[in-house]
MOPAC internal coordinates of N, CA, C and O (Angstrom, degrees):
PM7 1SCF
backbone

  N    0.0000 0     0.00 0     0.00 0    0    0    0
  C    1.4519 1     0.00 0     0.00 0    1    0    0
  C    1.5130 1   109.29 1     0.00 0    2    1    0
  O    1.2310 1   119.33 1   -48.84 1    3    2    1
  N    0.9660 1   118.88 1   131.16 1    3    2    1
  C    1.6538 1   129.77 1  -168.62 1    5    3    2
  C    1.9176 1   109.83 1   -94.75 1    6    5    3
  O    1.2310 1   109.74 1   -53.17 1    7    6    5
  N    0.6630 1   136.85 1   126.83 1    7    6    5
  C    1.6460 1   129.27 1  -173.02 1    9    7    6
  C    1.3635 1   105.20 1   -78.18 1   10    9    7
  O    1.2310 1   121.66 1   152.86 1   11   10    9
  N    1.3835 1   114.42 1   -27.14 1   11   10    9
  C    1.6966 1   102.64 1  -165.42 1   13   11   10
  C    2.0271 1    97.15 1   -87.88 1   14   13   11
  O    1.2310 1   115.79 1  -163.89 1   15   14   13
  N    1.3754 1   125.59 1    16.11 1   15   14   13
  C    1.1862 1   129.73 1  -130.62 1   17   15   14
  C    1.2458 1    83.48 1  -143.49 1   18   17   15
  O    1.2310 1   113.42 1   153.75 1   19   18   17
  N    1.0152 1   130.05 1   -26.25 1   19   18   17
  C    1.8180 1   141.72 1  -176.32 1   21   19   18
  C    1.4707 1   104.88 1  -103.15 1   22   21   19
  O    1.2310 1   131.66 1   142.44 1   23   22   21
  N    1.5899 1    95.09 1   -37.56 1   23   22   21
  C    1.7813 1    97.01 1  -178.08 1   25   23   22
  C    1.9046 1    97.05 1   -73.84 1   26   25   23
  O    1.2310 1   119.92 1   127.00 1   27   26   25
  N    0.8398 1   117.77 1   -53.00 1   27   26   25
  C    1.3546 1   127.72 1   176.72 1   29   27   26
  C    1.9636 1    95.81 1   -14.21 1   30   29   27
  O    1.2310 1   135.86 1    92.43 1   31   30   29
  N    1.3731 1    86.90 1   -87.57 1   31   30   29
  C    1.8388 1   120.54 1  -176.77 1   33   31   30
  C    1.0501 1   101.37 1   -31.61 1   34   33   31
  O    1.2310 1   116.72 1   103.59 1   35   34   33
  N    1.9092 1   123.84 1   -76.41 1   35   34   33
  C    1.3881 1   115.09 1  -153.84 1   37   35   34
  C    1.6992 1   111.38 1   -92.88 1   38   37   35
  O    1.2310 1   128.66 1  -153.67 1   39   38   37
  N    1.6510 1   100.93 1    26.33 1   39   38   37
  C    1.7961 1    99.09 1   174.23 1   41   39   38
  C    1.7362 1    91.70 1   -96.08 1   42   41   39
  O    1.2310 1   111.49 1   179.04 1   43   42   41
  N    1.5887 1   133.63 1    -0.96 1   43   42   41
  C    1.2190 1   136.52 1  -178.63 1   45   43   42
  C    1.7645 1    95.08 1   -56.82 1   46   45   43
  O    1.2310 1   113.97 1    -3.06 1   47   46   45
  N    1.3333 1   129.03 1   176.94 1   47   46   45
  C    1.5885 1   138.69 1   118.79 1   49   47   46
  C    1.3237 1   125.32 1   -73.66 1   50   49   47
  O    1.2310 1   112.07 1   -32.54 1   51   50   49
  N    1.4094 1   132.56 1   147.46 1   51   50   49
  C    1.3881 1   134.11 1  -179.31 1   53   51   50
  C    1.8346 1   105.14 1   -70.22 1   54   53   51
  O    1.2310 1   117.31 1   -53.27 1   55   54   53
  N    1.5348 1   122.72 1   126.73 1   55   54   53
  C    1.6342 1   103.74 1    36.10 1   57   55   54
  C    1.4692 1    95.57 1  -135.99 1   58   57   55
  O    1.2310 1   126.29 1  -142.94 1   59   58   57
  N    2.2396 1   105.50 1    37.06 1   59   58   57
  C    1.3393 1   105.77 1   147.84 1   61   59   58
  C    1.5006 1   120.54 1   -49.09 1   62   61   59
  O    1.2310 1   120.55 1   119.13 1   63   62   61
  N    1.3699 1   116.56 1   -60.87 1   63   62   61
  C    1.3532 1   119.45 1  -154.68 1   65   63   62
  C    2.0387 1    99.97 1   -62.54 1   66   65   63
  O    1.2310 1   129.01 1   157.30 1   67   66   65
  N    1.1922 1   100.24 1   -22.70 1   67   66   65
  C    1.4510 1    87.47 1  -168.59 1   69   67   66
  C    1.6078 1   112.99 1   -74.91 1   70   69   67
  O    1.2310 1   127.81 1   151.28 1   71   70   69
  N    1.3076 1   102.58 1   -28.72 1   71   70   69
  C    1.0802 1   124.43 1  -171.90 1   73   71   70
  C    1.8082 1    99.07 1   -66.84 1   74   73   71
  O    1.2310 1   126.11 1   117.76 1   75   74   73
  N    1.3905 1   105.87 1   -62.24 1   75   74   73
  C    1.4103 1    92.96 1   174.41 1   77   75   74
  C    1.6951 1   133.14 1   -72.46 1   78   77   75
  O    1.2310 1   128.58 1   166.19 1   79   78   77
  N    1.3469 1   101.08 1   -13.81 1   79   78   77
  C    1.4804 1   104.69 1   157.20 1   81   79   78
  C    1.5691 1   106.08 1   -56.03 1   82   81   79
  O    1.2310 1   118.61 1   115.34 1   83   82   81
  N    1.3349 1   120.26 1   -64.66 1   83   82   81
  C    1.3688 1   112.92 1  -166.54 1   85   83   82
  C    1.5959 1   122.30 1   -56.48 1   86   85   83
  O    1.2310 1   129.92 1   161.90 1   87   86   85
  N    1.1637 1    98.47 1   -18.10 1   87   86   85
  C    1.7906 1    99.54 1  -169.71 1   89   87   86
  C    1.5532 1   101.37 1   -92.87 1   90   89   87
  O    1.2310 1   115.16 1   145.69 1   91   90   89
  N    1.4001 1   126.78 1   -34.31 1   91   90   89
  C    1.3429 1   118.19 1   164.75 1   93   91   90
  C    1.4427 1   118.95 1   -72.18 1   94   93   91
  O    1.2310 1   109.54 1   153.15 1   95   94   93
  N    1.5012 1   137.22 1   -26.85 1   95   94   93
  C    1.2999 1   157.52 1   137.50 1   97   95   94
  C    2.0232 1    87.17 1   -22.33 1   98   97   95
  O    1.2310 1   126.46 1    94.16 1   99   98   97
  N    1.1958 1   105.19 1   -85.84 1   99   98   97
  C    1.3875 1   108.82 1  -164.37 1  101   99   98
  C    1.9735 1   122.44 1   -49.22 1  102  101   99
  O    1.2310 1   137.90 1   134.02 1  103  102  101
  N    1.1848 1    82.92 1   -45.98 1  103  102  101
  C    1.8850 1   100.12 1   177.21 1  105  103  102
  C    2.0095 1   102.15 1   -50.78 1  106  105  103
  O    1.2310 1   129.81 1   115.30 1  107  106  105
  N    1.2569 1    98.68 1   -64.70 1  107  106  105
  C    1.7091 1   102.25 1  -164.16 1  109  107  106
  C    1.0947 1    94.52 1   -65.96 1  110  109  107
  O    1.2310 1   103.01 1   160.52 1  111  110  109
  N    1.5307 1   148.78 1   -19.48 1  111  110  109
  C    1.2166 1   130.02 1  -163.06 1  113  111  110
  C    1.5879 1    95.34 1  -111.13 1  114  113  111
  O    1.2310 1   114.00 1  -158.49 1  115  114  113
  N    1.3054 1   128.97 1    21.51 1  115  114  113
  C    1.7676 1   119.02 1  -171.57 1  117  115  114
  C    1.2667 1    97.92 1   -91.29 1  118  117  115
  O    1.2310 1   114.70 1   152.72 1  119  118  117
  N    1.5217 1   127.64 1   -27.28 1  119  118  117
  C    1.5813 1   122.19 1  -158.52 1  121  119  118
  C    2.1209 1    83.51 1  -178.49 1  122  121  119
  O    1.2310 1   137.99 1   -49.93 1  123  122  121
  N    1.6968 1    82.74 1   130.07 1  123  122  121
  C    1.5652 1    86.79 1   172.88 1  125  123  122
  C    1.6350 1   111.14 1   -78.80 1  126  125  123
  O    1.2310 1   109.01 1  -134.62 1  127  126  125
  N    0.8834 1   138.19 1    45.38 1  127  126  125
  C    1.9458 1   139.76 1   147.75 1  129  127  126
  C    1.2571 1   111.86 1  -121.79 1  130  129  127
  O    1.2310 1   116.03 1  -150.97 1  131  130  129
  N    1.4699 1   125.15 1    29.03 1  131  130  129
  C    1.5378 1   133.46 1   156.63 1  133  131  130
  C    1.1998 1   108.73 1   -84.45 1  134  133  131
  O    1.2310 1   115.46 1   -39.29 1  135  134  133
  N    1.2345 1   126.22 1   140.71 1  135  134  133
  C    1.4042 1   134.31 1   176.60 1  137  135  134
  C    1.4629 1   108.01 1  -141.59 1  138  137  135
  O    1.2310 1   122.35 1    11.90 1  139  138  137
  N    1.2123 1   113.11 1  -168.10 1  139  138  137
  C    1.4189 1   120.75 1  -153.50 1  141  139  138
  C    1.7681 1   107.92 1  -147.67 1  142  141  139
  O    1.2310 1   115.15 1   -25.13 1  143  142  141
  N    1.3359 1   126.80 1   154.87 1  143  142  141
  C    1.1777 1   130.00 1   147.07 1  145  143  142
  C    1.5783 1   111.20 1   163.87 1  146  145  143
  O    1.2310 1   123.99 1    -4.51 1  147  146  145
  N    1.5296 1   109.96 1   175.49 1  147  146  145
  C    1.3436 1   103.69 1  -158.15 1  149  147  146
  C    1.2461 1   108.55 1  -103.16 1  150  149  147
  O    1.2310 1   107.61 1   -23.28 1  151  150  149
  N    1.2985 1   140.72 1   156.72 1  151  150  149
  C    1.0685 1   137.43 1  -163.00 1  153  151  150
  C    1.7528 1   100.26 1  -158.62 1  154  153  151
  O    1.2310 1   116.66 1   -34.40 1  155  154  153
  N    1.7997 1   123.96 1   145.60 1  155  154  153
  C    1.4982 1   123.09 1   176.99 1  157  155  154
  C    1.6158 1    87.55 1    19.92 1  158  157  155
  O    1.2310 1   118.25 1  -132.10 1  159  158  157
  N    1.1380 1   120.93 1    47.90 1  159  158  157
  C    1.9490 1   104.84 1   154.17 1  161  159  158
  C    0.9232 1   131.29 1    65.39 1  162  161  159
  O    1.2310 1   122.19 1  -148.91 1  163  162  161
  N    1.9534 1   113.41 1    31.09 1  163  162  161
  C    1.0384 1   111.58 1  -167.14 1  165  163  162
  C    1.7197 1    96.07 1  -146.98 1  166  165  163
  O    1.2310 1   103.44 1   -19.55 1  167  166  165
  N    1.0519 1   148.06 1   160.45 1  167  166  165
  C    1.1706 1   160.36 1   168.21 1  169  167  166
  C    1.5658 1   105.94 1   -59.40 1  170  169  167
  O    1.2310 1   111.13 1   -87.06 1  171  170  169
  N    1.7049 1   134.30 1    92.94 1  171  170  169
  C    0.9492 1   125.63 1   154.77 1  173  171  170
  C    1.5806 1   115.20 1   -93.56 1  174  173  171
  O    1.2310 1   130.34 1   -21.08 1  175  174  173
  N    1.7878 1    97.66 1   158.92 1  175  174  173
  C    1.9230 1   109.89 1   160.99 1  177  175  174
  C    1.0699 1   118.39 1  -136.08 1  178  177  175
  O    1.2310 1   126.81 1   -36.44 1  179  178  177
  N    1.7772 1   104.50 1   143.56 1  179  178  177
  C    1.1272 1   107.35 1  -179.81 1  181  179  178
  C    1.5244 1   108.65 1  -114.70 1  182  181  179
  O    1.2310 1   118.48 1   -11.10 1  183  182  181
  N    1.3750 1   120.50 1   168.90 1  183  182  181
  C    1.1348 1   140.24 1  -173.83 1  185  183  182
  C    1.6702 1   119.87 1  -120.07 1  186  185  183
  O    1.2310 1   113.31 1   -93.52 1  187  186  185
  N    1.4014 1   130.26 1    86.48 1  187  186  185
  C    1.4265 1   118.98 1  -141.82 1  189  187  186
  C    1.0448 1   119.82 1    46.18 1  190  189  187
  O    1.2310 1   119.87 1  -111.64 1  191  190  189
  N    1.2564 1   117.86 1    68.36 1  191  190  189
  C    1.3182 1   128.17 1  -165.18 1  193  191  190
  C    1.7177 1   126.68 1   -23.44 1  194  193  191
  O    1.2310 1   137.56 1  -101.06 1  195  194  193
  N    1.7452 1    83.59 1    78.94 1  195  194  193
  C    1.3657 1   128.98 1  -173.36 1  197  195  194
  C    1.6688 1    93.36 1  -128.21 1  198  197  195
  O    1.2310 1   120.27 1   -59.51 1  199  198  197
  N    1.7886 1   117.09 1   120.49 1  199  198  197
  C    1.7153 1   103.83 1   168.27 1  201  199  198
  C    1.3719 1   120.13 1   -84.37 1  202  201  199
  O    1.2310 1   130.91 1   -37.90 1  203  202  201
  N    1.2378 1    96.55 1   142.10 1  203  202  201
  C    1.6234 1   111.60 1  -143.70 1  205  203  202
  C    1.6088 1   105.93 1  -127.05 1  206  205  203
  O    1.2310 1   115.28 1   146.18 1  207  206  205
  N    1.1322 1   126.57 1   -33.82 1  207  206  205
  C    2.0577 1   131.61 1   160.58 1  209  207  206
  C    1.5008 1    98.16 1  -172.14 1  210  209  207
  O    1.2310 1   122.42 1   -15.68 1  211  210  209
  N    1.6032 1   112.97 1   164.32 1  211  210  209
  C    0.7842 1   143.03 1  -165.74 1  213  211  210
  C    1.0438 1   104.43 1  -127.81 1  214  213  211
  O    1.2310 1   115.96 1   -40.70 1  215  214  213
  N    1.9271 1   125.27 1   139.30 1  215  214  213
  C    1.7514 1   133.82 1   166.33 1  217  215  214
  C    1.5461 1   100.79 1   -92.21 1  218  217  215
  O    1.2310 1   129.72 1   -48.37 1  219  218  217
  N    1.0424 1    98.87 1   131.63 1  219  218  217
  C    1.9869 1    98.14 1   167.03 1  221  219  218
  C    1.9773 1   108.19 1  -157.05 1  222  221  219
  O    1.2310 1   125.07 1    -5.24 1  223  222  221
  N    0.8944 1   107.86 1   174.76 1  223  222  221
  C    1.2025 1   131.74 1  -172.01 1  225  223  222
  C    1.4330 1   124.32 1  -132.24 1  226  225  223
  O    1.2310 1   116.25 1   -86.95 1  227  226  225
  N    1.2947 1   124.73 1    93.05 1  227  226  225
  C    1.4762 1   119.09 1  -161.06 1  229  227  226
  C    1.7798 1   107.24 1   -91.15 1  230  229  227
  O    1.2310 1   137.08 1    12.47 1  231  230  229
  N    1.4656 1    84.53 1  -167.53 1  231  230  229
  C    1.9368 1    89.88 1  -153.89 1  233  231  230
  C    1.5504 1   108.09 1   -63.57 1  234  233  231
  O    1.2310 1   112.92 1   177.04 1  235  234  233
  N    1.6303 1   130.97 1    -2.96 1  235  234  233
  C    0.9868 1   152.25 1  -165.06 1  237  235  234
  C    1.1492 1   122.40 1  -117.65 1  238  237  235
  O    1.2310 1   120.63 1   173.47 1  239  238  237
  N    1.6024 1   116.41 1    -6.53 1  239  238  237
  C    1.7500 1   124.62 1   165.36 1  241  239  238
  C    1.3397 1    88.15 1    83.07 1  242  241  239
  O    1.2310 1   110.42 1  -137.89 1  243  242  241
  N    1.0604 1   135.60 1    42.11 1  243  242  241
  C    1.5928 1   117.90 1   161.74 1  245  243  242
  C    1.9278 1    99.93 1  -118.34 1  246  245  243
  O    1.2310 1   135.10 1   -45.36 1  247  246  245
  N    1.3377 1    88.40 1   134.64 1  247  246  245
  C    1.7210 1    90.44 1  -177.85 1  249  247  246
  C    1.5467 1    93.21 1   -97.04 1  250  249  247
  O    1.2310 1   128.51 1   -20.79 1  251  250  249
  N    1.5703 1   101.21 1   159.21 1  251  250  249
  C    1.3069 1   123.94 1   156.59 1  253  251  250
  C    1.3689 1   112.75 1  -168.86 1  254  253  251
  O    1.2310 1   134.07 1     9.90 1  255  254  253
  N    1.6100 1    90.39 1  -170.10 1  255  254  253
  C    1.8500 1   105.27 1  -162.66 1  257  255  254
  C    1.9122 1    89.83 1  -111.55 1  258  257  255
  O    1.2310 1   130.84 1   -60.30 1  259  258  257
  N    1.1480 1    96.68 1   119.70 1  259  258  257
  C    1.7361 1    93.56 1   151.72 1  261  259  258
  C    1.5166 1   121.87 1  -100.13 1  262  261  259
  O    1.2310 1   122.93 1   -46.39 1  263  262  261
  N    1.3824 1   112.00 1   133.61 1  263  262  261
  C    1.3643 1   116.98 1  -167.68 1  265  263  262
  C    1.5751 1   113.52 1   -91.50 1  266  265  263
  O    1.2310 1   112.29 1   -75.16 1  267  266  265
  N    1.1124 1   132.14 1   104.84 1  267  266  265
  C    1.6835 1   116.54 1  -159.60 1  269  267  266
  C    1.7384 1   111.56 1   -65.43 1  270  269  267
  O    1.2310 1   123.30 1   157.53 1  271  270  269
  N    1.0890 1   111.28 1   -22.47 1  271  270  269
  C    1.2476 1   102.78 1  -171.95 1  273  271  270
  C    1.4606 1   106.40 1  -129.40 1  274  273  271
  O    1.2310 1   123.45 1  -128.36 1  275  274  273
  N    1.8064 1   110.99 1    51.64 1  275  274  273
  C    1.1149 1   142.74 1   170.15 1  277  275  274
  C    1.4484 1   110.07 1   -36.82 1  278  277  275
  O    1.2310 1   127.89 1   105.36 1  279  278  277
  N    1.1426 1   102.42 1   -74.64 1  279  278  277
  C    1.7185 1   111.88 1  -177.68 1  281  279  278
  C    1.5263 1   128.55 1   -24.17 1  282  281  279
  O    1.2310 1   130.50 1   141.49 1  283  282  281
  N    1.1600 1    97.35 1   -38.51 1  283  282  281
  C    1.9642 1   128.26 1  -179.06 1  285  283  282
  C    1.6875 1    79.68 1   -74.26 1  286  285  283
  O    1.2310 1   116.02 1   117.36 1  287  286  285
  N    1.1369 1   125.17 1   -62.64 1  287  286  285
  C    1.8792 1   113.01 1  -137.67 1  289  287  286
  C    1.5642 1    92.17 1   -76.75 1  290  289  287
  O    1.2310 1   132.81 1   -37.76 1  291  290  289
  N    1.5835 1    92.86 1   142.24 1  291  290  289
  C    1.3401 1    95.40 1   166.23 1  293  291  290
  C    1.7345 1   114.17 1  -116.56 1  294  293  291
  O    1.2310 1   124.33 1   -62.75 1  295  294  293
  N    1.0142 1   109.29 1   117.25 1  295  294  293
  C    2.1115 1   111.06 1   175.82 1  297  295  294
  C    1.2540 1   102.12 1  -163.98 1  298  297  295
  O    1.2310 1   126.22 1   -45.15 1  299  298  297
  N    1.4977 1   105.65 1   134.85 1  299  298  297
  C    1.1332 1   131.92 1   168.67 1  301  299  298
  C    1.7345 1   116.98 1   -25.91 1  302  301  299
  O    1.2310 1   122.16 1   125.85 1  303  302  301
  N    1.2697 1   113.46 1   -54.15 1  303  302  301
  C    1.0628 1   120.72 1  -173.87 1  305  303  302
  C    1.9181 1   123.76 1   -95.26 1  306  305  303
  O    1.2310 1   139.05 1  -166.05 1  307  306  305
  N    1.4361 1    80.66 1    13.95 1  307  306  305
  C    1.8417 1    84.22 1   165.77 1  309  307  306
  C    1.6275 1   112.76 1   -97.15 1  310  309  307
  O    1.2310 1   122.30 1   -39.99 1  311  310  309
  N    1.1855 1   113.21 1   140.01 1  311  310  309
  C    1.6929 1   102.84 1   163.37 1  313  311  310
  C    1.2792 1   120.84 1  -109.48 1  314  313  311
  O    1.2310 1   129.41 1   -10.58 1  315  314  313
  N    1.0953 1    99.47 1   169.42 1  315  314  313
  C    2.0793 1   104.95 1  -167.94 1  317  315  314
  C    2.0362 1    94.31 1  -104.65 1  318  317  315
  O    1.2310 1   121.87 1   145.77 1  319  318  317
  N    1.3518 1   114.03 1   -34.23 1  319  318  317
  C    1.6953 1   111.33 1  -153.88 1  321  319  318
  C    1.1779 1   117.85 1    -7.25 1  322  321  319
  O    1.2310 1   126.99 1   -88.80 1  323  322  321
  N    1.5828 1   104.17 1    91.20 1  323  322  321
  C    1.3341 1   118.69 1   179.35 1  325  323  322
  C    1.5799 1   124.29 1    48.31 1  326  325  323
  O    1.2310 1   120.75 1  -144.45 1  327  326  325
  N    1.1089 1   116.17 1    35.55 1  327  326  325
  C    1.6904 1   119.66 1   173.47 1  329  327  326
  C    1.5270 1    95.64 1  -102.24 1  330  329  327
  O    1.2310 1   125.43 1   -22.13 1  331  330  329
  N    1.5308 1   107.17 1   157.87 1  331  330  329
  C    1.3129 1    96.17 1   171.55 1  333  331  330
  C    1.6403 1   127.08 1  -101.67 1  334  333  331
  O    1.2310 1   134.64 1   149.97 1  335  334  333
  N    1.4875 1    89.29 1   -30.03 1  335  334  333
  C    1.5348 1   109.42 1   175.40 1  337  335  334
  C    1.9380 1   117.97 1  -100.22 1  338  337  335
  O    1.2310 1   129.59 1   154.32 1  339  338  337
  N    1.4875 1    99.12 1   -25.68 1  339  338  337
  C    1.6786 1    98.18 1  -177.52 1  341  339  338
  C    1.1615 1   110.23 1   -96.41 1  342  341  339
  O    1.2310 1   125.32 1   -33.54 1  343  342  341
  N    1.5530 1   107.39 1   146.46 1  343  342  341
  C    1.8696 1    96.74 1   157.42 1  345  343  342
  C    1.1647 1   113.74 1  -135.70 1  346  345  343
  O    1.2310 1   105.13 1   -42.18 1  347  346  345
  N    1.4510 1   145.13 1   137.82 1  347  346  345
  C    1.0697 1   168.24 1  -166.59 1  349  347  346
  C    1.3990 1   118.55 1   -58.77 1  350  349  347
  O    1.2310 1   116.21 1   -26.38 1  351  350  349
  N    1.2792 1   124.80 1   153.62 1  351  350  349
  C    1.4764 1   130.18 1   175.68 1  353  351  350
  C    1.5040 1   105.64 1  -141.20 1  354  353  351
  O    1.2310 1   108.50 1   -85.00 1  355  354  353
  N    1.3989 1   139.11 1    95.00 1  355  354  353
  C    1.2961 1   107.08 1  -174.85 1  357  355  354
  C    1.4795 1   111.33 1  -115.29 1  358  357  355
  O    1.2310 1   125.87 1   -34.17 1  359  358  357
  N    1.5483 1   106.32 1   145.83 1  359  358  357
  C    2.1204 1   117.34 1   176.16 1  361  359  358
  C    1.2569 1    81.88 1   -76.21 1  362  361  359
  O    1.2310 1   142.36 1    -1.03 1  363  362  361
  N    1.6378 1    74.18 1   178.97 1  363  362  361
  C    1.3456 1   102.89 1   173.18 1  365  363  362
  C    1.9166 1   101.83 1  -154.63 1  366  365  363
  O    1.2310 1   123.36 1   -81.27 1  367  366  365
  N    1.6678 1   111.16 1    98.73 1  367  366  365
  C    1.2000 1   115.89 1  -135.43 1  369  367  366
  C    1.6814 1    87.89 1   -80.50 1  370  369  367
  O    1.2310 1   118.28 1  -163.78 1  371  370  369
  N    1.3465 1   120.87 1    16.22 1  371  370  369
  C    1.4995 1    99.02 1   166.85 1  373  371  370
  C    1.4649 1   124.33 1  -122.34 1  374  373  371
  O    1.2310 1   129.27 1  -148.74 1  375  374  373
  N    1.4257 1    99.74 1    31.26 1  375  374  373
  C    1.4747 1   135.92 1  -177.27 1  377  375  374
  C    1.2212 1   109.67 1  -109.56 1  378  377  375
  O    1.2310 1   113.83 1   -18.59 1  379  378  377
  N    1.6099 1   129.27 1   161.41 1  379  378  377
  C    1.1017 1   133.54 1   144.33 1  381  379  378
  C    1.4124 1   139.58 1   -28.50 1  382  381  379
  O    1.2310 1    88.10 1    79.60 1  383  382  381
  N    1.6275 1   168.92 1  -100.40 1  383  382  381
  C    1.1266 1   128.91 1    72.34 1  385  383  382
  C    1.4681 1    84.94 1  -110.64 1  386  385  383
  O    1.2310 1   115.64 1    -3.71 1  387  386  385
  N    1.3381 1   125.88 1   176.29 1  387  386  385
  C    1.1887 1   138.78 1   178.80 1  389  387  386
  C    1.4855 1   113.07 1  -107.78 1  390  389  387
  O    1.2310 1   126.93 1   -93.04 1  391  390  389
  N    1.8663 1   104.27 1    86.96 1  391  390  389
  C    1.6387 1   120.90 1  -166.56 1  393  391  390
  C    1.6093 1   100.53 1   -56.70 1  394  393  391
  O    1.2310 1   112.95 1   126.52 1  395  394  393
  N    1.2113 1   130.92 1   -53.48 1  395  394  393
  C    1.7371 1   150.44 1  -156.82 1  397  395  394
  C    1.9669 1    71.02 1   -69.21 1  398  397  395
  O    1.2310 1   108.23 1    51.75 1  399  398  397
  N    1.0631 1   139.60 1  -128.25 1  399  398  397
  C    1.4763 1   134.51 1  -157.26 1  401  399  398
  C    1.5058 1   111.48 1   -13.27 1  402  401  399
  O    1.2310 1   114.29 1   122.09 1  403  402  401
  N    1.3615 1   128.42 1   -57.91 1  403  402  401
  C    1.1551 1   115.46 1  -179.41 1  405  403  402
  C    1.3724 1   123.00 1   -71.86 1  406  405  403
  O    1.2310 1   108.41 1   152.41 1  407  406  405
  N    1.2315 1   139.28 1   -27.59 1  407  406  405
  C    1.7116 1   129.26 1   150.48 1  409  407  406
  C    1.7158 1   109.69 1   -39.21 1  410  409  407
  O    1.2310 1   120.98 1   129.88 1  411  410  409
  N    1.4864 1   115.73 1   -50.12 1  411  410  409
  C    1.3089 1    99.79 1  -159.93 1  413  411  410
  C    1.7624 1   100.32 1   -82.12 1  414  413  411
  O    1.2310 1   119.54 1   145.39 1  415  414  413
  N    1.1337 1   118.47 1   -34.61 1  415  414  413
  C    1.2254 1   115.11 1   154.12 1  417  415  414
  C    1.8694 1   117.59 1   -34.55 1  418  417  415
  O    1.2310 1   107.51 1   122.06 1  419  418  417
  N    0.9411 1   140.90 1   -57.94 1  419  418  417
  C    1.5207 1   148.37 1   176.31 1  421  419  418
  C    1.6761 1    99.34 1   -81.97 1  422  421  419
  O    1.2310 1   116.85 1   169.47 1  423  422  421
  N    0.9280 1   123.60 1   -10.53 1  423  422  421
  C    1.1932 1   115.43 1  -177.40 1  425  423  422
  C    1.8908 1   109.19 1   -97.60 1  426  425  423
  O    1.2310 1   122.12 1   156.88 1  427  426  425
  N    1.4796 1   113.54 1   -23.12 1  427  426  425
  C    1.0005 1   117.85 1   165.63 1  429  427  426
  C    1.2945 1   117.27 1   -81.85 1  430  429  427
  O    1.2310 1   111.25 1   147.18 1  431  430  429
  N    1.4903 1   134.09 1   -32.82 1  431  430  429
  C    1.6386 1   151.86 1  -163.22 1  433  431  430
  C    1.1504 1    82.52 1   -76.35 1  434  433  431
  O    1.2310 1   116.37 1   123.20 1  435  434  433
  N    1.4736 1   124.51 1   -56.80 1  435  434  433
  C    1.5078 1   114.46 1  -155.70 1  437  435  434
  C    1.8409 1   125.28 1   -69.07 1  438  437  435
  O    1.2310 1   130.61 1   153.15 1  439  438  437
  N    1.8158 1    97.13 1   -26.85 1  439  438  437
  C    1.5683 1   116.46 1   168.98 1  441  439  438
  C    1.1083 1   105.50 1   -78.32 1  442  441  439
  O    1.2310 1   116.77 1   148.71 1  443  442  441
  N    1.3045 1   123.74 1   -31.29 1  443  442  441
  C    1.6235 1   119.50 1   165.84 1  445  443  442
  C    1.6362 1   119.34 1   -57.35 1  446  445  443
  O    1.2310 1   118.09 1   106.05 1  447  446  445
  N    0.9128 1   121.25 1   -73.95 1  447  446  445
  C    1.3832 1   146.08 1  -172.19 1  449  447  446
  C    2.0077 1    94.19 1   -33.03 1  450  449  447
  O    1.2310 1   132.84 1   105.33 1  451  450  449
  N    1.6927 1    92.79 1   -74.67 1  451  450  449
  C    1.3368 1   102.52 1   177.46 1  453  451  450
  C    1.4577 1   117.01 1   -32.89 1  454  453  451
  O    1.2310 1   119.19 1   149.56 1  455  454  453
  N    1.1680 1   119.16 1   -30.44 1  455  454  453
  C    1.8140 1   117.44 1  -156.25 1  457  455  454
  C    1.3086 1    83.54 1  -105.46 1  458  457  455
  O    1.2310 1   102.39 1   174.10 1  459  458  457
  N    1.3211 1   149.84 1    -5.90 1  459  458  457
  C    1.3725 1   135.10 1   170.99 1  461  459  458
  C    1.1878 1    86.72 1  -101.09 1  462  461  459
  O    1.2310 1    96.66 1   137.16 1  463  462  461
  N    1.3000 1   158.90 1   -42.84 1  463  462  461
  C    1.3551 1   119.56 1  -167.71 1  465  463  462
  C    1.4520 1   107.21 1   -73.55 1  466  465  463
  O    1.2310 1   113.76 1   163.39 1  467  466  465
  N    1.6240 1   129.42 1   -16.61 1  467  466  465
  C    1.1283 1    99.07 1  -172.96 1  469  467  466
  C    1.8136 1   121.57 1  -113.73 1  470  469  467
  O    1.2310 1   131.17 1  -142.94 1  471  470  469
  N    1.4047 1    96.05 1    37.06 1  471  470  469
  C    1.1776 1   121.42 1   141.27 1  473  471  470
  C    1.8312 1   146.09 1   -63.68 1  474  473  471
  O    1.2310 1   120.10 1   180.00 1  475  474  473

């Protein structure tokens, strides 16, 4: 657990912060070669420590996941808005989260990721 990474989280309001507790809660525990650290002030993970998405919170209180190597993933529910390389995942922290999307979401990053390293 990183302190500047907690400070990050619990400087949110509820039921941001819970929300982002849970999704970093969820990430490190999907597959033990997730890792963690902070980066421009924001909660990054890596995957064989390869960076692999990002938690953030934009100027509008909407959280999401940026996927770094977005471009490759293909799902319905990622967006590109004009990035070239990231694509987006966004909660909605006064919702449920939707576990079945986010596995296949990590479940694609993670077949991704893998096939670039072994390139």
């Amino acid at each position: 657990m990183s302190l500047s990474i907690d400070h990050y989280i619990l400087s949110h309001p509820e039921p941001i912060q819970g929300c982002l507790l849970f999704i970093r809660n969820y990430i490190l525990s999907f597959h033990p070669n997730f890792g963690e650290t902070l980066k421009y002030g924001i909660p990054f993970f890596t995957f064989k420590n390869k960076n692999c998405c990002y938690l953030s919170v934009n100027k509008n209180n909407i959280v999401y996941l940026g996927f770094i190597h977005g471009k490759l993933l293909k799902h319905p529910k990622l967006k590109k808005e004009g990035r070239k390389m990231v694509k987006v995942y966004y909660l909605n922290p006064e919702q449920d989260i939707d576990i079945q999307t986010l596995n296949e979401l990590f479940h694609l990053n993670i077949t991704q990721i893998e096939s670039l390293i072994k390139k």
